[in-house]
Backbone as CSV, one residue per row, in Angstrom:
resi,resn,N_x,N_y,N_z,CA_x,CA_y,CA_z,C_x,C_y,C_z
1,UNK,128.198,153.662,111.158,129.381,153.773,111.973,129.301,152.732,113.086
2,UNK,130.105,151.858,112.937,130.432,150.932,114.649,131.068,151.133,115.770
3,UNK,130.346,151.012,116.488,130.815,151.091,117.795,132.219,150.283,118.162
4,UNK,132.952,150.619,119.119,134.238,149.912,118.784,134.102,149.066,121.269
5,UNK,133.915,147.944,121.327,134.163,147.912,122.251,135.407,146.915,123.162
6,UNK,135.781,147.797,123.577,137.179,147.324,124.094,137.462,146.417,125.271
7,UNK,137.927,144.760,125.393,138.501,144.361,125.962,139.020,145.278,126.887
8,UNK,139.436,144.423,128.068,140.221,145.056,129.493,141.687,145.720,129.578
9,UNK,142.399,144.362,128.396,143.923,145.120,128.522,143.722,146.234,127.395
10,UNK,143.013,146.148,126.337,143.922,147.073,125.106,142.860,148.591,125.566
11,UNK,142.449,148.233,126.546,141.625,149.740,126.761,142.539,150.355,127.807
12,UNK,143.187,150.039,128.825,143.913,149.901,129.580,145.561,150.685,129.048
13,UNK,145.521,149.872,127.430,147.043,150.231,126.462,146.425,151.773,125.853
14,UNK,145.242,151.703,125.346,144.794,152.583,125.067,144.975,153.716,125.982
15,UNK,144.273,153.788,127.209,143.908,154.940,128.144,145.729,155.479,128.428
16,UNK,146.759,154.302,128.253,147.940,154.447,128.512,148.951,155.920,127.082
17,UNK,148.382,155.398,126.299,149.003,155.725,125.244,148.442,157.322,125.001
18,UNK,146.999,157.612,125.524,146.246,159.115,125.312,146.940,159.827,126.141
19,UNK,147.404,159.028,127.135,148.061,159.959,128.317,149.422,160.375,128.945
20,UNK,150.538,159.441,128.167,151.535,159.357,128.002,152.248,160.343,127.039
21,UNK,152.740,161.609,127.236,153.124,162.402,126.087,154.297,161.594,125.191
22,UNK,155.464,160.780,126.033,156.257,160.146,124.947,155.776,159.177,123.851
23,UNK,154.545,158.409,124.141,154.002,157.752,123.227,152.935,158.251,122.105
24,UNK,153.013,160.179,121.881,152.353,160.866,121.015,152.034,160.059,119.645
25,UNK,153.157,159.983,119.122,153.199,159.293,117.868,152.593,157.922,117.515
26,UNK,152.802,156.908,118.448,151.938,155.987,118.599,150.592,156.340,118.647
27,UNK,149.931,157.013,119.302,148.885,157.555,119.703,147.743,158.060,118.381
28,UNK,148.656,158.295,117.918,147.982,159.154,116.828,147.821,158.360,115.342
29,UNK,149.053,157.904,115.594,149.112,156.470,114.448,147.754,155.657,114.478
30,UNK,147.507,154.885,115.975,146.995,154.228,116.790,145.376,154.833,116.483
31,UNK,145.047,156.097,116.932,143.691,156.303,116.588,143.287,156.913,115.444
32,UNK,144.497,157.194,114.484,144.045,156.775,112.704,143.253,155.939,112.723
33,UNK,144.402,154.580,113.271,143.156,153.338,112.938,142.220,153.389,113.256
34,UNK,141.896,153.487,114.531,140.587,153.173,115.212,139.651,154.369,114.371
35,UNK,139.839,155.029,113.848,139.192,156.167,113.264,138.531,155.310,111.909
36,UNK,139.322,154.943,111.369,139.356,153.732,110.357,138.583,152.491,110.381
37,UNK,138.290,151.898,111.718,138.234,150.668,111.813,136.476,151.245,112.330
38,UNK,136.292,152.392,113.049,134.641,152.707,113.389,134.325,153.000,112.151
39,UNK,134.428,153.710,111.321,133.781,154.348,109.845,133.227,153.213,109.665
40,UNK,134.138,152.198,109.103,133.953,151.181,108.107,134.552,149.611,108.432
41,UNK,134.172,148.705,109.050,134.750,147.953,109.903,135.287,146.588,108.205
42,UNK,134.299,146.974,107.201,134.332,146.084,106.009,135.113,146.854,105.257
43,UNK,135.831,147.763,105.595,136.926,148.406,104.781,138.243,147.601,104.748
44,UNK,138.463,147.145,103.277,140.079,146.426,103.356,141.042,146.720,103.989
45,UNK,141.395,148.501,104.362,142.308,149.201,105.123,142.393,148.765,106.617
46,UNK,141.067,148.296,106.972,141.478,147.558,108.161,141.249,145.865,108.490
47,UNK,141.203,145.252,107.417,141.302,143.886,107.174,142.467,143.430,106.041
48,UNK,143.474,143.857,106.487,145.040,143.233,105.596,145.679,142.204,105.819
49,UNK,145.268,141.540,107.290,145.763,140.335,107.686,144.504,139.656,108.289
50,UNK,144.103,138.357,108.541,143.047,137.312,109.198,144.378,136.519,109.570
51,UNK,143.880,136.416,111.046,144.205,135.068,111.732,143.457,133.757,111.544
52,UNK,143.909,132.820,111.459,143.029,131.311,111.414,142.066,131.236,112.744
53,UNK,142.323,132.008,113.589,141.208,132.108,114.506,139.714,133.353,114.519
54,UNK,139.548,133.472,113.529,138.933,134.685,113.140,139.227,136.549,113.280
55,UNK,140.297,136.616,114.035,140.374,137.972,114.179,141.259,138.666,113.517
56,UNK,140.781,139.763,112.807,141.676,140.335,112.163,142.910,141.609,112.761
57,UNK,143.503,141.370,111.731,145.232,142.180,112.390,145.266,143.700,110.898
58,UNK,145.677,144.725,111.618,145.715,145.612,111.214,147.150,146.750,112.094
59,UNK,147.442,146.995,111.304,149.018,147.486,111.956,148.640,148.939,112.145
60,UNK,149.322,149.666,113.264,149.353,151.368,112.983,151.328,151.832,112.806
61,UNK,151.485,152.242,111.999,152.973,152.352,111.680,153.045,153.712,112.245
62,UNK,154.406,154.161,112.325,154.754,155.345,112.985,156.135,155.027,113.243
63,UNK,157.177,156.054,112.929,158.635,156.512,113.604,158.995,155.390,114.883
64,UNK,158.380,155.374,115.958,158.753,155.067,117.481,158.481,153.411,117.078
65,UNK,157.579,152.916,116.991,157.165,151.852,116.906,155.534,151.670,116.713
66,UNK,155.900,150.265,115.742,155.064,149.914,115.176,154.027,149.126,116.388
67,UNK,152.209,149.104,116.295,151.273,148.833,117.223,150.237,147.797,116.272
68,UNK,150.495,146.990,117.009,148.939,145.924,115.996,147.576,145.913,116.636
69,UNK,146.378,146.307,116.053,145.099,146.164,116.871,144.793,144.539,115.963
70,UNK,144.372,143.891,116.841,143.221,142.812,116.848,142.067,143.051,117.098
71,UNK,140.944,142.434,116.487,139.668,143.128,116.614,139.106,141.771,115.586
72,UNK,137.444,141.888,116.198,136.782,140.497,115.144,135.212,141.791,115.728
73,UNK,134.744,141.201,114.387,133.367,141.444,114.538,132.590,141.303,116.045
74,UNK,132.154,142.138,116.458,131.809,141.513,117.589,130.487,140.685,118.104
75,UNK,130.702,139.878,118.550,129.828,138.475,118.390,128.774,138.318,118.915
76,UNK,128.334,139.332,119.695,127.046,139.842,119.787,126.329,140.994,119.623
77,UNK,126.797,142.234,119.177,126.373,143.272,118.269,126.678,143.103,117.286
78,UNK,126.219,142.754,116.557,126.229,142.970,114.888,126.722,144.096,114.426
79,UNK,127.859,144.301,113.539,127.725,145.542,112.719,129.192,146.188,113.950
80,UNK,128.764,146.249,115.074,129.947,146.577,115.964,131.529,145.666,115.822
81,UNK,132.306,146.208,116.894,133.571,145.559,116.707,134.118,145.561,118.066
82,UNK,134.896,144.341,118.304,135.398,144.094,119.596,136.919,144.057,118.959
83,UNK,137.867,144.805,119.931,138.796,144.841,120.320,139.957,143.778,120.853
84,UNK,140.526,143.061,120.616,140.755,142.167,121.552,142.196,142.249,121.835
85,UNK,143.502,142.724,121.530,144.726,143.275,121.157,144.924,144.425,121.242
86,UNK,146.006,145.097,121.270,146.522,146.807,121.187,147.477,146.759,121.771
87,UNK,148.390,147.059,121.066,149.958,146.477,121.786,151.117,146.605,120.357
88,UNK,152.251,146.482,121.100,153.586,146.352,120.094,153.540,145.217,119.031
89,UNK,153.055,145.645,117.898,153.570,144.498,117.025,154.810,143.853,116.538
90,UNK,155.005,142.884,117.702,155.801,141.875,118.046,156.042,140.651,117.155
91,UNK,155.224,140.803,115.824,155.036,139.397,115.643,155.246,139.701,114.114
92,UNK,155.330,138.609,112.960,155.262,138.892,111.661,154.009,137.727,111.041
């Protein structure tokens, strides 16, 4: 199991989203993934998109709106995962 460690803003989007009752659904969408992305960080389910800059994109879908985590191996724990995104997927 990997540790998942979070950048400043998407921990920030994070701590926002646990605590926000209108953004339930996001929330839950949201820590599917991350539920997903600690198990098994070499699981295809959370590697469906690569950026040309190494980090991979993984969507959480839901009713309200759709949330993209970014995240790359993290580059000095091995085996762990850094965070680097968490936010409205804005982009295609």
């Amino acid at each position: 199991m990997a540790d998942l460690y979070f950048d400043e803003a998407p921990e920030r989007q994070l701590t926002r989203l646990e605590t926000d009752p209108s953004l339930a659904a996001v929330f839950q969408a949201v820590d599917e993934k991350l539920d997903l992305l600690q198990a098994d960080p070499s699981d295809a389910a959370v590697r469906p998109r690569r950026f040309t800059n190494g980090l991979w994109c993984v969507i959480a879908y839901n009713s309200d709106e759709d949330w993209a985590i970014l995240w790359e191996p993290h580059p000095e724990l091995g085996g762990d995962v850094a965070i680097r995104y968490l936010g409205p997927a804005t982009f295609d």
